[in-house]
MARNU-939112 format. One record per residue (C-alpha): residue in one letter; y, z, x. Coordinates in nm, 4 decimals. Layout:
a|Y|Z|X .
...
% end
This chain:
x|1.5799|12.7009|-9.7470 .
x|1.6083|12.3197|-9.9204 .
x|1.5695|12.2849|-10.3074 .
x|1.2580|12.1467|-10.2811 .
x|1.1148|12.4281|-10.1017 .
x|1.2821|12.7028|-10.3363 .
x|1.1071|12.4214|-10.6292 .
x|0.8140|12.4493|-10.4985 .
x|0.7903|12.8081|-10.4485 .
x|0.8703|12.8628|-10.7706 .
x|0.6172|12.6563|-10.9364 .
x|0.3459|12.7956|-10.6775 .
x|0.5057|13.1412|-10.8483 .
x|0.4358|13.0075|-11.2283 .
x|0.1194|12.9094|-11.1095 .
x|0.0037|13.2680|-11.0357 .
x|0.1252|13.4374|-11.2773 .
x|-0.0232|13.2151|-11.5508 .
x|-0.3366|13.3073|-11.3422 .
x|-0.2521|13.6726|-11.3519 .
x|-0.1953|13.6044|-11.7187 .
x|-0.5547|13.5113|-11.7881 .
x|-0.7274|13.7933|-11.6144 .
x|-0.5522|14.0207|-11.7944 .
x|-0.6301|13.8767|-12.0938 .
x|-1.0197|13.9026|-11.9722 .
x|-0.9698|14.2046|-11.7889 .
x|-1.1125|14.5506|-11.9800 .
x|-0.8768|14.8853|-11.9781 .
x|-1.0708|15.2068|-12.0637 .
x|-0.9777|15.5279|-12.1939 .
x|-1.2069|15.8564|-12.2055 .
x|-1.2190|16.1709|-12.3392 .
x|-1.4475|16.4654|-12.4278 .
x|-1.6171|16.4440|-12.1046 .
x|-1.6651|16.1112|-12.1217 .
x|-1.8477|16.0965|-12.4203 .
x|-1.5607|15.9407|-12.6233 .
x|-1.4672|15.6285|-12.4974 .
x|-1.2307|15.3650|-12.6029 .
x|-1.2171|14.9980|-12.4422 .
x|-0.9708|14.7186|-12.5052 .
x|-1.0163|14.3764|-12.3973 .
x|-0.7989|14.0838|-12.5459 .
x|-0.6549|14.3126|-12.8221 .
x|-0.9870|14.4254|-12.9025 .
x|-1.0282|14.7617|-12.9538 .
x|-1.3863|14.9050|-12.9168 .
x|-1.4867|15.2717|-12.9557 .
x|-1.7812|15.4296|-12.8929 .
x|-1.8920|15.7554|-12.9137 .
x|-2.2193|15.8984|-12.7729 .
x|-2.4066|16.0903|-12.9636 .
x|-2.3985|16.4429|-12.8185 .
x|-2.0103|16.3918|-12.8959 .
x|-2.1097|16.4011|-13.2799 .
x|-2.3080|16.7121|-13.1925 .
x|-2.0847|16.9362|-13.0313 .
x|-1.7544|16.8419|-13.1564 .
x|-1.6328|16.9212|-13.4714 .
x|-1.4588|16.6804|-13.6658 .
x|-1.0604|16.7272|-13.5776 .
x|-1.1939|16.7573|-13.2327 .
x|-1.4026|16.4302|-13.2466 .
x|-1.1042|16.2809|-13.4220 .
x|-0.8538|16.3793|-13.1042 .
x|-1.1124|16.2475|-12.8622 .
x|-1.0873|15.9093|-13.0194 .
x|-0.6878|15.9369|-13.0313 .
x|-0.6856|16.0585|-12.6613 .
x|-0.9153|15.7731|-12.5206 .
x|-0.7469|15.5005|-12.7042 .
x|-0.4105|15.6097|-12.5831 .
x|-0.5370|15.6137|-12.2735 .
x|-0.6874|15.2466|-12.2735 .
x|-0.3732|15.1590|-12.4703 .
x|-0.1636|15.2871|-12.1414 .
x|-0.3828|15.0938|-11.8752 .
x|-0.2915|14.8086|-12.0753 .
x|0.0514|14.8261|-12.1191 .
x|0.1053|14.9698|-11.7018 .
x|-0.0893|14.6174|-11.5966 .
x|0.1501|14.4640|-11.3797 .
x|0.1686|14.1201|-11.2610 .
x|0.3056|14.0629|-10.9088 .
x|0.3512|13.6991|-10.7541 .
x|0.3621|13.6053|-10.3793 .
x|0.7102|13.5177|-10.4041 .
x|0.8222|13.8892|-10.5471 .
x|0.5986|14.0609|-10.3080 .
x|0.7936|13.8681|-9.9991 .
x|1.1328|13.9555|-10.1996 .
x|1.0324|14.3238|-10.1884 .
x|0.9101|14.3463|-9.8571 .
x|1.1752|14.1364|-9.6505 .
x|1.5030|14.1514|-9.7812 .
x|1.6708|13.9408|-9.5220 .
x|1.6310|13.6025|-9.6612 .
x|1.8946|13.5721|-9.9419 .
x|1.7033|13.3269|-10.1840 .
x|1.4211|13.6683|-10.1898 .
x|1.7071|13.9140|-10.2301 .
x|1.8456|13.6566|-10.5163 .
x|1.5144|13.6469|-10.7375 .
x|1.4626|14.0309|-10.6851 .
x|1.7372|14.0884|-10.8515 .
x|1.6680|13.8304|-11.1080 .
x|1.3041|13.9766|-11.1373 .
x|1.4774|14.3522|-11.1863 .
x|1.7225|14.1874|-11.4406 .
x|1.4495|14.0252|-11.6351 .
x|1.2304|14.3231|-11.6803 .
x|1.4747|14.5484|-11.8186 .
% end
């Protein structure tokens, strides 16, 4: 493999995960609890609870309280397990023959640590 096609497979690499990037920042993560009347969404570090009605009914308060906690968290987690995977480290995982793929794997694995 030349330098200009490990250049250009790197940029076509930047490319997508700045578009990865964006949809995340876009993208919604949601996190539910009580039956799904509690229900916490984040989108762009925005945090957005809501909580139906018949949750304020039948819950008491401490419990209402760790249905809020519980479906946060669990947006919060969606959020934070979003992974971002480019052509180039999907060919590095899945063919470990070609040494430049086995090179930025382990780069990649380095990085992320």
């Amino acid at each position: 493999m030349n330098l200009d096609a490990i250049m250009n497979e790197i940029g076509r690499s930047i490319a997508e995960m700045s578009e990865q990037v964006e949809e995340h920042r876009i993208r919604s993560f949601e996190g539910t609890a009580a039956d799904d009347l509690v229900k916490a969404t984040v989108t762009n570090g925005q945090l957005e609870i809501d909580i139906h009605v018949l949750a304020k009914r039948r819950l008491e308060r401490e419990e209402l309280a760790a249905s809020v906690v519980e479906a946060v968290r669990e947006a919060d987690r969606q959020t934070r397990e979003a992974t971002f995977t480019t052509s180039l480290q999907r060919r590095a995982d899945s063919s470990m023959s070609d040494s430049f793929d086995r090179m930025f794997k382990e780069a990649m694995e380095r990085f992320t640590r």
